[in-house]
N, C-alpha and C positions, 0 to 999 in steps of 0.2 A: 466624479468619484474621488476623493478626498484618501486620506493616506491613512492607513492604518497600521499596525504592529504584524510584523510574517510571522510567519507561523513556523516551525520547524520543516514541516513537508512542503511548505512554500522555500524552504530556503534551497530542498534537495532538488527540488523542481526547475529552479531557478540554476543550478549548477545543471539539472541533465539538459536544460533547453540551451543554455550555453553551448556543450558538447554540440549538440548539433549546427548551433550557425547562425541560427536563428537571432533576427533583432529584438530587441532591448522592449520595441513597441508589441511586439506579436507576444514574447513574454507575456509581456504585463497583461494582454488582451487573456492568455491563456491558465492564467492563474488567476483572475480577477481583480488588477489592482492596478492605480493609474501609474504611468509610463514613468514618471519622475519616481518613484518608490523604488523601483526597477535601480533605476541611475541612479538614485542615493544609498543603497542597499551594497552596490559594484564598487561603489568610489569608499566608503565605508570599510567595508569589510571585505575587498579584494587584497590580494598578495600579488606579488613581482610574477609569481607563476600563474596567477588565476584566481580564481573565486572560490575560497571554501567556506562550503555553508556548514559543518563542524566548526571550525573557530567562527563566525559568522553568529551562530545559536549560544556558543561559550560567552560571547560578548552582551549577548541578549540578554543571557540568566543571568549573570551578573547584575544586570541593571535593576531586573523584573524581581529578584528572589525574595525581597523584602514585601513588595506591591502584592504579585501574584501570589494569592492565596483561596485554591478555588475551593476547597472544600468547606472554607466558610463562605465566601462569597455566592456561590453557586452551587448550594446541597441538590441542589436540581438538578444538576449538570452528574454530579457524583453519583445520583440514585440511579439517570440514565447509564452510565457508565458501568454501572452495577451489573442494571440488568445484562445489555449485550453480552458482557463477561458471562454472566449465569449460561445464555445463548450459545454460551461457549465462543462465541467471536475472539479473535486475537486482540491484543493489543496495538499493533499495526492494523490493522483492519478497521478497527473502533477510530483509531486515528486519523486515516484516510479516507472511511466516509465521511467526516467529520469537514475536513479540509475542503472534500469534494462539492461537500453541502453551503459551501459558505456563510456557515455561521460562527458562534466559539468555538474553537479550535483547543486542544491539550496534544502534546507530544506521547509518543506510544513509550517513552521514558519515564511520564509522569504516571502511564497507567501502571506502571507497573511498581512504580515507588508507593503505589493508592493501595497496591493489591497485597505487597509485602508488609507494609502497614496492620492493613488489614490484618495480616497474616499472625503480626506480634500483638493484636489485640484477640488474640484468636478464634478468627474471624474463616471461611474454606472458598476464599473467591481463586486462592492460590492453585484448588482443587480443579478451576474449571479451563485451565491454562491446556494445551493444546501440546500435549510434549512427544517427541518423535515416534518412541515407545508406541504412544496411543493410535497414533498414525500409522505406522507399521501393521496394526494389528485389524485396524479399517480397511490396507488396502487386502491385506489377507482376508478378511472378511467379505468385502466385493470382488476378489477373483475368484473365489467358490461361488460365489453367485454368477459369475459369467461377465461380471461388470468390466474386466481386466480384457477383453479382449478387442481390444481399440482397432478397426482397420489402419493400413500402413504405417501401424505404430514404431516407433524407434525407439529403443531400450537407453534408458539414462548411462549407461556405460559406453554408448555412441559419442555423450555430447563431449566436446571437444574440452581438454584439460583447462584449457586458459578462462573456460567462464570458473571451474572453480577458485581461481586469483584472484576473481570481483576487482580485477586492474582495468578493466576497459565498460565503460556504455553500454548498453545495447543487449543484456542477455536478463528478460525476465522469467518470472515462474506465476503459474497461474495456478488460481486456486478457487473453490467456493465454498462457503456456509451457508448449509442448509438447515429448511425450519419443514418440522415434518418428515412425512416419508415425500422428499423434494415437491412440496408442494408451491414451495416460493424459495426465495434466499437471493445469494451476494453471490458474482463473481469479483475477483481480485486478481490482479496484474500487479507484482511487483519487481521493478527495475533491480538487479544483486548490486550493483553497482554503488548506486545512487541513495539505493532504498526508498523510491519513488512510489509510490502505490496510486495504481486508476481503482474504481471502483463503478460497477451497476448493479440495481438492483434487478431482478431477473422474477416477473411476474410468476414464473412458471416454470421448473426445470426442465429442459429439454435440451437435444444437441445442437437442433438449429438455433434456440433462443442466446444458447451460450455463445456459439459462434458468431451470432449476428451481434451480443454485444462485445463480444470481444474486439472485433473486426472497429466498432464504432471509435471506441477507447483507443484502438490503436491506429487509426486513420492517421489523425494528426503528427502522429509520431513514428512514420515509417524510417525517417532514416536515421531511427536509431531505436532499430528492432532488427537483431541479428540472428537470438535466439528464442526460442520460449520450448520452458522444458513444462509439461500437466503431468497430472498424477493417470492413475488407471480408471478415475470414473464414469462412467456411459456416458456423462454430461458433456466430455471434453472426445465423443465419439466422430464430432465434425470437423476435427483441429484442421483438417488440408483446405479448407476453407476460410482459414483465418490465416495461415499461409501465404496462400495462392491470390487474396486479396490485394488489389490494386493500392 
């Protein structure tokens, strides 16, 4: 395995695996890339305090901003890019299964310089952006349906003050896009911290399916999962089972 160029969410990746303890080889095993990338990437772009993959990417673009240029190079890449957006997918999301997929890679910064682009050529991809408002008004829309009523759910005014800091590791939020009335779609695990995103794709909506991937994605990375806060959808109706996993 030969050395390639990181990626952005390789670099947050590489900062949350640090947090934990974890070696330099297990690293590289768990982000796809060989060991010395890892060690040149630390020696590179580490600081007296640590490893930040923010300055780390600054140093990146810099290099790349003249090279990288994917909408000419890769209109293919853009049209995909397009659609998921249409899909209403995030731009973090597009990015992180992206990463996940290991193939080309674009930062969820670049999606959104594509989309505002877009936007001054006037263009409505800015229309399908996912804005709290809209969300608000989903989950209002699935508590009258009954979807809101999760067993042994805890109320987000529970979760402890300091995940809103985003100062420590360890406190993600999970989410899904779905395609259909949940006929298939994405769970998403994002790190606040880090801005680390897992991703699976989920054949089928259901509590158990979600749970059993979530469990998967978070296996590897138990000790540094402290929190996770879901929204109120029936899908996330098995969370004490992702929990209570070993």
């Amino acid at each position: 395995m030969g050395y390639r160029q990181l990626t952005q969410i390789q670099r947050y990746q590489i900062f949350a695996y640090l947090e934990t303890g974890i070696s330099q080889r297990q690293i590289a095993q768990a982000i796809g890339v060989h060991s010395s990338t890892i060690s040149r990437e630390i020696k590179r772009n580490g600081l007296t305090r640590g490893y930040a993959p923010e300055q780390a990417q600054l140093v990146s673009d810099q290099r790349r901003r003249t090279a990288w240029k994917v909408t000419k190079r890769l209109p293919s890449l853009v049209r995909w890019v397009t659609g998921q957006l249409m899909d209403e997918w995030s731009p973090q999301q597009i990015s992180g299964f992206m990463a996940n997929a290991n193939g080309v890679c674009v930062s969820h910064q670049w999606i959104y310089a594509l989309i505002w682009d877009d936007k001054k050529h006037g263009g409505t991809l800015w229309k399908r952006l996912r804005l709290p408002r809209q969300r608000r008004y989903q989950r209002q829309l699935a508590k009258r349906a009954g979807l809101g009523k999760i067993p042994h759910r805890v109320g987000i005014e529970q979760r402890p003050a300091k995940v809103e800091e985003r100062r420590h590791i360890g406190h993600w939020e999970g989410d899904t896009v779905l395609k259909g009335h949940k006929e298939s779609g994405l769970v998403t695990l994002v790190e606040r911290r880090s801005g680390y995103l897992l991703a699976a794709r989920l054949p089928t909506i259901t509590a158990t399916r979600t749970a059993q991937a979530m469990t998967r994605l978070l296996a590897p990375r138990r000790g540094a999962v402290h929190t996770i806060t879901l929204d109120n959808g029936s899908e996330f109706a098995e969370h004490r089972k992702v929990v209570s996993a070993p």
